[in-house]
VOPAGU-2260 file (C-alpha; in pm, 1 decimal, decimal comma):
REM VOPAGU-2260
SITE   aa  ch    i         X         Y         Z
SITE  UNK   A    0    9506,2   -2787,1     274,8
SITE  UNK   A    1    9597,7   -2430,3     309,9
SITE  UNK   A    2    9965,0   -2305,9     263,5
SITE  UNK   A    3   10093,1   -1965,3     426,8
SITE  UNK   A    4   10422,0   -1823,9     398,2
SITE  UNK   A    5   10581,2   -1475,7     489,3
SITE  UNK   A    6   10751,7   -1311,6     238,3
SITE  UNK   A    7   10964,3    -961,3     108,2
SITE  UNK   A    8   10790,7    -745,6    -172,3
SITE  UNK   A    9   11007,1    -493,9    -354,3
SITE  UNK   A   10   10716,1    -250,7    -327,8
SITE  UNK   A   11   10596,6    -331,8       7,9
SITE  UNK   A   12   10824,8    -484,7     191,8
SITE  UNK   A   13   10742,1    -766,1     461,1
SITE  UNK   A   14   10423,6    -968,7     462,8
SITE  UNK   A   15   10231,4   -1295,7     462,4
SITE  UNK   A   16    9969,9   -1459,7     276,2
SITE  UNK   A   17    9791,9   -1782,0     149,0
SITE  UNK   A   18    9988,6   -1966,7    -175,4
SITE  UNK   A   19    9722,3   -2075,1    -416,2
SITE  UNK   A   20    9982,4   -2269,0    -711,2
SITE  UNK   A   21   10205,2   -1950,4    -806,5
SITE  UNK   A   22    9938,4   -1688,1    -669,9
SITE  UNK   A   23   10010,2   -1540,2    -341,1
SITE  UNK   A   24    9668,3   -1412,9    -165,3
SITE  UNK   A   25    9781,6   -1150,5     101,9
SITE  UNK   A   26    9683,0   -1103,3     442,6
SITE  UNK   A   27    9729,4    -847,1     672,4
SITE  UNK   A   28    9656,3    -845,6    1087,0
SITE  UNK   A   29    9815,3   -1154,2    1246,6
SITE  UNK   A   30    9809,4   -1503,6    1095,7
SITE  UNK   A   31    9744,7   -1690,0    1431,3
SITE  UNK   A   32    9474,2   -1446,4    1534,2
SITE  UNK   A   33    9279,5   -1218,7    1307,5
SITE  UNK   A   34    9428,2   -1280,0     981,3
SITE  UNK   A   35    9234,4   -1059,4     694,9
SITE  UNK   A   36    9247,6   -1105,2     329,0
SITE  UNK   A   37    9393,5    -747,2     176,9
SITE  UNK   A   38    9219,5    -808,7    -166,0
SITE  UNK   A   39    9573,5    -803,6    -314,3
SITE  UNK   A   40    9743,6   -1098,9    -513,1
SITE  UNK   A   41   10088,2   -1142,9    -583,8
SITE  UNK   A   42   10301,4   -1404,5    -789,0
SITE  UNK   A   43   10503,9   -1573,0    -630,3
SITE  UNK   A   44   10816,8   -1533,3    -880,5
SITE  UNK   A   45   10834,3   -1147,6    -780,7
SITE  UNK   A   46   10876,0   -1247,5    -361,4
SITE  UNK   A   47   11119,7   -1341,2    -194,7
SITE  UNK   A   48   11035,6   -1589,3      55,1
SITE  UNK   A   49   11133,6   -1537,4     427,3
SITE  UNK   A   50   11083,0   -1852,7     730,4
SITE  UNK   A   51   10693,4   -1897,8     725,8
SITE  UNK   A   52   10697,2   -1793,1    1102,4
SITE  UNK   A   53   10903,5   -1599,7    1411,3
SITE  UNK   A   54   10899,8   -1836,2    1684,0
SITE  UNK   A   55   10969,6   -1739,6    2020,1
SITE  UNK   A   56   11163,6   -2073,3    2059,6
SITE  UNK   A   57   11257,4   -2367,5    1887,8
SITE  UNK   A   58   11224,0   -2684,6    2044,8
SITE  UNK   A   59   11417,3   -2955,8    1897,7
SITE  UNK   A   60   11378,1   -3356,2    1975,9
SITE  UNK   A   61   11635,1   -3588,8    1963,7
SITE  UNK   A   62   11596,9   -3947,0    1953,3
SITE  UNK   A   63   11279,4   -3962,2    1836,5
SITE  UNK   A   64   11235,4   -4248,6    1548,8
SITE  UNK   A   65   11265,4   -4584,9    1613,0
SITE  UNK   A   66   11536,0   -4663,6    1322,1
SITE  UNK   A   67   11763,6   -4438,5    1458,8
SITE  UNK   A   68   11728,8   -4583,8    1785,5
SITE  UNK   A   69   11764,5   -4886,6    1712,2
SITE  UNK   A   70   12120,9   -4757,0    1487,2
SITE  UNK   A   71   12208,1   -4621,9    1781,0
SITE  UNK   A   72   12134,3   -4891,5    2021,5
SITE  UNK   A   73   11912,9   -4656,4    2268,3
SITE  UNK   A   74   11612,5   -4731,6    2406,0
SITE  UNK   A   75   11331,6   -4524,3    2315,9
SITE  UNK   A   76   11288,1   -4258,1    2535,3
SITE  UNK   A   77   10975,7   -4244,3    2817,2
SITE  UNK   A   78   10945,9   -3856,5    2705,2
SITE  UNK   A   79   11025,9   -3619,6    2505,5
SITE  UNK   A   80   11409,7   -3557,2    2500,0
SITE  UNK   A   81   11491,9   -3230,5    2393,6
SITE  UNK   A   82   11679,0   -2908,8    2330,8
SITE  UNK   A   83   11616,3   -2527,5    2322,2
SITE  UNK   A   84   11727,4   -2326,0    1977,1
SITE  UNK   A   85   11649,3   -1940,1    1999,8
SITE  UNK   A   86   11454,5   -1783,4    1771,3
SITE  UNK   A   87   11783,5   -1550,5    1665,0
SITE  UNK   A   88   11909,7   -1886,6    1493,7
SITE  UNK   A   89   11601,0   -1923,0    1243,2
SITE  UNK   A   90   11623,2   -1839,7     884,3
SITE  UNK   A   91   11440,6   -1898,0     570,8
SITE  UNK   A   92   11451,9   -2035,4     216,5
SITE  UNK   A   93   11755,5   -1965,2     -10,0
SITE  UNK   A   94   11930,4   -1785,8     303,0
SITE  UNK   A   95   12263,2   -1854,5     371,1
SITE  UNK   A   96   12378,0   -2044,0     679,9
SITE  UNK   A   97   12698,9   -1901,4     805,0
SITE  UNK   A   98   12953,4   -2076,1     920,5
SITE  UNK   A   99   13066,8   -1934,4    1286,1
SITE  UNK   A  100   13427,3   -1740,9    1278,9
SITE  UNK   A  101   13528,9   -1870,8    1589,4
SITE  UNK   A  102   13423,8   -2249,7    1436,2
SITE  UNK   A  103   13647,5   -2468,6    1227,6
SITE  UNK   A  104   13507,7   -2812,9    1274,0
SITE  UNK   A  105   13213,6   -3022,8    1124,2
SITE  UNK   A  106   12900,8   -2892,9    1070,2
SITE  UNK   A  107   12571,5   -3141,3    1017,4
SITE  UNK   A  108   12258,7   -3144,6     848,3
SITE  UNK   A  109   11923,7   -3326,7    1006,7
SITE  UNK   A  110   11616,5   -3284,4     756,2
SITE  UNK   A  111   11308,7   -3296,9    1007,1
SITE  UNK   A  112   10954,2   -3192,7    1033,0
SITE  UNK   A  113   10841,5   -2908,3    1197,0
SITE  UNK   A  114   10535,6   -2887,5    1396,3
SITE  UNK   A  115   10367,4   -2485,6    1432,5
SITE  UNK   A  116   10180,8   -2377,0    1727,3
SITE  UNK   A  117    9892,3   -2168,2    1642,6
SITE  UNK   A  118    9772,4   -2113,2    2044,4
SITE  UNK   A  119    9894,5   -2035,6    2361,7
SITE  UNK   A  120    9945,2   -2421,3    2524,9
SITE  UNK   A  121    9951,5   -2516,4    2861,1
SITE  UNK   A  122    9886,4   -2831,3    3009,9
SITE  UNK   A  123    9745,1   -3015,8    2762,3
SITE  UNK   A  124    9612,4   -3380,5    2689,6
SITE  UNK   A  125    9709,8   -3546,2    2364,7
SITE  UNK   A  126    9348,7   -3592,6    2291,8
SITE  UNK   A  127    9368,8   -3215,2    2281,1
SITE  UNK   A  128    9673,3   -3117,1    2094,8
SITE  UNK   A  129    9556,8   -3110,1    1764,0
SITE  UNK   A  130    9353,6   -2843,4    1817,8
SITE  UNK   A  131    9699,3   -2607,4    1938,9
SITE  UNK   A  132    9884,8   -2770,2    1623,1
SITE  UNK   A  133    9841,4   -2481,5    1323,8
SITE  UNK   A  134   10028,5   -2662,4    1103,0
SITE  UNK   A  135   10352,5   -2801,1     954,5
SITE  UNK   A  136   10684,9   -2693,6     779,9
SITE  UNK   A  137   11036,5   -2848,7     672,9
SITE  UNK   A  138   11309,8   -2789,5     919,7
SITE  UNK   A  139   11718,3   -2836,9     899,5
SITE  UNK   A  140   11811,5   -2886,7    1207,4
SITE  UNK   A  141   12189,8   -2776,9    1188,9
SITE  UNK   A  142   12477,0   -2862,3    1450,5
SITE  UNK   A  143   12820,1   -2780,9    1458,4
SITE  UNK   A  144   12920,1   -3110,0    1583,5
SITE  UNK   A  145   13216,3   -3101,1    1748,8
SITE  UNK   A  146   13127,0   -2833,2    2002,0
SITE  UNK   A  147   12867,7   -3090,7    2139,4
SITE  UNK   A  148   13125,9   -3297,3    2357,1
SITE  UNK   A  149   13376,0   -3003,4    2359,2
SITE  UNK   A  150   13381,8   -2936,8    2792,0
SITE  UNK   A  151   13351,1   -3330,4    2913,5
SITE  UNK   A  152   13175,5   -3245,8    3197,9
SITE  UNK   A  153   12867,3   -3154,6    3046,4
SITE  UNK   A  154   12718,1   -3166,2    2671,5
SITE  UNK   A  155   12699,8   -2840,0    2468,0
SITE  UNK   A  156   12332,4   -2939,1    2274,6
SITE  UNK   A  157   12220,4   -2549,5    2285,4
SITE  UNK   A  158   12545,0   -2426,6    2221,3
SITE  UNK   A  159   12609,6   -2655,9    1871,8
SITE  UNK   A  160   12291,5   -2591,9    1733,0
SITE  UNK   A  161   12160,0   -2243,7    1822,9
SITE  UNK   A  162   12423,2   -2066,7    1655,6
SITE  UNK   A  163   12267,9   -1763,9    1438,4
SITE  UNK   A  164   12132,5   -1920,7    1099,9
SITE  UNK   A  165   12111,2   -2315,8    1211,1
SITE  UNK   A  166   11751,3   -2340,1    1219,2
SITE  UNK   A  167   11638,1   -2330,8     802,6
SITE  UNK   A  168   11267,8   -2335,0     790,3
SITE  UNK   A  169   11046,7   -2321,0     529,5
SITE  UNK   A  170   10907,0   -2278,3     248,9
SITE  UNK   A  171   10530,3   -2296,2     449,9
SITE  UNK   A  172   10309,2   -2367,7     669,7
SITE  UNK   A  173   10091,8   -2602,6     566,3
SITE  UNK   A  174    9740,3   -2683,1     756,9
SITE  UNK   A  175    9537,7   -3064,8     750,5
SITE  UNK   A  176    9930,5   -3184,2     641,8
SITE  UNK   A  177    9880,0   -3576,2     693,6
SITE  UNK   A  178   10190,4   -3655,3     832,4
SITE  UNK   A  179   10090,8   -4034,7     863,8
SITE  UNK   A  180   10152,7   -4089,2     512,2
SITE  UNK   A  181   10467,0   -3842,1     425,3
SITE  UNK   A  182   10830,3   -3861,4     431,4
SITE  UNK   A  183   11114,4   -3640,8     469,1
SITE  UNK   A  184   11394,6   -3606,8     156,8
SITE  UNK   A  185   11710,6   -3493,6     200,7
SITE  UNK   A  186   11948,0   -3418,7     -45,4
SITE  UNK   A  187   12307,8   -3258,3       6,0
SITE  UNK   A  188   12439,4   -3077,0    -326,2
SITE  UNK   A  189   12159,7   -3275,4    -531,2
SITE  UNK   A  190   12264,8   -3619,4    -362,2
SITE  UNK   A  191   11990,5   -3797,2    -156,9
SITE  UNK   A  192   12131,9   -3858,7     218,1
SITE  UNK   A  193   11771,6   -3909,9     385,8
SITE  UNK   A  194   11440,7   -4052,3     255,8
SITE  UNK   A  195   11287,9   -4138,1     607,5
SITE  UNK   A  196   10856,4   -4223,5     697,1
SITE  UNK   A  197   10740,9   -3972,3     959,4
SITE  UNK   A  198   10508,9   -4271,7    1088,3
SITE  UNK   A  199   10826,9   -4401,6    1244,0
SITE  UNK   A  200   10829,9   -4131,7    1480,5
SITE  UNK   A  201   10806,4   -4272,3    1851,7
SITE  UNK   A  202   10625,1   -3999,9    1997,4
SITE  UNK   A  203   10347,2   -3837,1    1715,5
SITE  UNK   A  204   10293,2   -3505,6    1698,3
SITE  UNK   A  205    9992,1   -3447,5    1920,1
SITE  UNK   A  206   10246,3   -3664,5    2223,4
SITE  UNK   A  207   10506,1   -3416,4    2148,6
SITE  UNK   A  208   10275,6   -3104,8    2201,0
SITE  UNK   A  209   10129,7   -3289,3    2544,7
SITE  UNK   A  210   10491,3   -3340,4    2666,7
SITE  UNK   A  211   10615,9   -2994,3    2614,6
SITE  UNK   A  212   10310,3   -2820,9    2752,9
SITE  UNK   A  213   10368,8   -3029,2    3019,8
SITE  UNK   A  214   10717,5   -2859,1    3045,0
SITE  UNK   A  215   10648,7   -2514,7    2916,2
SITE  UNK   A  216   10421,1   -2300,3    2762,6
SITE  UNK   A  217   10423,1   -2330,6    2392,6
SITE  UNK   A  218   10363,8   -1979,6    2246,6
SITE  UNK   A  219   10164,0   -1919,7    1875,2
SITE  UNK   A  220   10496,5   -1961,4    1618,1
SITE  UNK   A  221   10683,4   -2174,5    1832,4
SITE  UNK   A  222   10786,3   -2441,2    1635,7
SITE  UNK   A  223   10838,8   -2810,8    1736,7
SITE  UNK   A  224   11164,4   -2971,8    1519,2
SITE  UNK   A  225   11030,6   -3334,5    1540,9
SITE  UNK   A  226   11369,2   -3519,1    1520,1
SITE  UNK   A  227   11552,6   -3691,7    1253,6
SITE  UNK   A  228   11651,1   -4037,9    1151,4
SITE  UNK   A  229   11885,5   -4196,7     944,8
SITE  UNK   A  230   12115,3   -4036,9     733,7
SITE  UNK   A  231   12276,1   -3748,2     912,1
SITE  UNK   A  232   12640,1   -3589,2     734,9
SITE  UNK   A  233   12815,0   -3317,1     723,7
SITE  UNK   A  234   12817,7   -2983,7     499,5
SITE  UNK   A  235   13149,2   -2867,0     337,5
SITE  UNK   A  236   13117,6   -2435,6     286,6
SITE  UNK   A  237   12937,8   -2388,8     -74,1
SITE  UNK   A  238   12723,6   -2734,5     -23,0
SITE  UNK   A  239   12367,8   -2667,9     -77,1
SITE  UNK   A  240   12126,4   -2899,9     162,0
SITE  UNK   A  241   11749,4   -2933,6      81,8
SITE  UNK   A  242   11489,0   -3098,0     275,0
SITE  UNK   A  243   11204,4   -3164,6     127,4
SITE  UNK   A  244   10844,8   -3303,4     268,9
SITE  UNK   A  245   10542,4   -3390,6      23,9
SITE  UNK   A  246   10269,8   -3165,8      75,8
SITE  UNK   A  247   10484,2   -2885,4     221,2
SITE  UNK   A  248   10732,6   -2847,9     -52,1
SITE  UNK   A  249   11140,5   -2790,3      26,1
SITE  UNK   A  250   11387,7   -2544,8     197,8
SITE  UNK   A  251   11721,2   -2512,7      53,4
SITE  UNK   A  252   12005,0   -2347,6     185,5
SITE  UNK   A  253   12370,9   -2307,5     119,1
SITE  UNK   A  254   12661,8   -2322,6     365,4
SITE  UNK   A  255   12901,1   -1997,4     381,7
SITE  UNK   A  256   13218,2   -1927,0     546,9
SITE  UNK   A  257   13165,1   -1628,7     833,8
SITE  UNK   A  258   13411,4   -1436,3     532,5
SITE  UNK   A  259   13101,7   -1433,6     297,5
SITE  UNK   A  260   13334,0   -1705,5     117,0
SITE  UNK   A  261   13202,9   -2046,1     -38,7
């Protein structure tokens, strides 16, 4: 497996590169098209680590494992049901998500696994999606939950959850990630709240990619939030959530008032 991440450098500012343990190989050009190998290596203590990619868009499922269904009481959905988060809401590891000023309410955690497009996608057939799938990262997918059923005619989904900052993604990218065999951690202030399978997803990866390039054209660096299951809570401001996938690794952020306040 091959992990890439994007990065600050005191001396050189913003790049990307291939981890090897606490070695950072860089690479220059662009990672989903000609990505070169600079000949430089950095450790990875003297980065600071930014989100892995830029998407263009964020498209995030919902209702998409069969134990949280079944919580629910829903029937598993015929296709994909989902929601748009722009790419002005994604941030990193260790960067702060920000409470909005206007926004008093609750505000929710979902740890979830991110699929990365690495080619333009149109149209395509499951058997074909793995070859538009570049590879996988950890996702929170955050909501501020009481602006969802705020107006009762109609459900504020985009609104609640593409606030600047509520999209934490990171630490990598990781390539060949067997998702069959993984599950997704997550842990609120050092707590565990979610320790979910990813094989009880009800539509896999490769379905999800069909279905949206069905619907859209998935650009290289969008990114595909899978869902969540069990296990969703709230964040009080100064609460530190981590979500953590084996074989990826974990991005950790920390809630903040809009004041800069914990």
């Amino acid at each position: 497996m091959t992990s890439w991440i994007r990065f600050d450098a005191p001396d050189a500012g913003g790049g990307f590169g291939m981890l090897v343990n606490d070695r950072v190989l860089e690479y220059e050009g662009d990672l989903f098209g000609e990505a070169r190998a600079t000949g430089v290596e950095r450790h990875l203590g003297d980065l600071v680590l930014t989100s892995p990619c830029l998407p263009g868009k964020v498209v995030a499922l919902w209702n998409n494992f069969h134990a949280l269904a079944a919580k629910l009481d829903k029937a598993p959905p015929k296709h994909a049901l989902f929601l748009i988060k722009p790419s002005t809401s994604v941030i990193g590891p260790g960067q702060a998500v920000v409470r909005p000023a206007s926004y008093a309410g609750k505000i929710a955690y979902e740890g979830e696994l991110g699929i990365v497009i690495g080619r333009r996608c149109t149209n395509v057939e499951p058997e074909q999606a793995g070859a538009y799938i570049f590879g996988y990262t950890c996702i929170n997918d955050v909501t501020a939950v009481e602006l969802l059923g705020e107006d009762p005619n109609f459900a504020q989904w985009c609104r609640a959850k593409g606030f600047d900052t509520f999209c934490c993604i990171g630490p990598a990218v990781q390539t060949d990630f067997d998702w069959r065999s993984a599950r997704v951690v997550t842990r609120l202030d050092g707590v565990e709240r979610q320790n979910y399978p990813l094989a009880d997803m009800i539509f896999s990866p490769a379905e999800q990619v069909s279905m949206l390039s069905r619907d859209m054209t998935l650009m290289p660096g969008d990114v595909i939030a899978c869902g969540t299951s069990i296990g969703v809570g709230t964040i009080k401001d100064g609460a530190t959530v981590s979500v953590s996938i084996d074989g990826i690794g974990t991005v950790s952020n920390v809630l903040r008032s809009a004041d800069g306040e914990r």
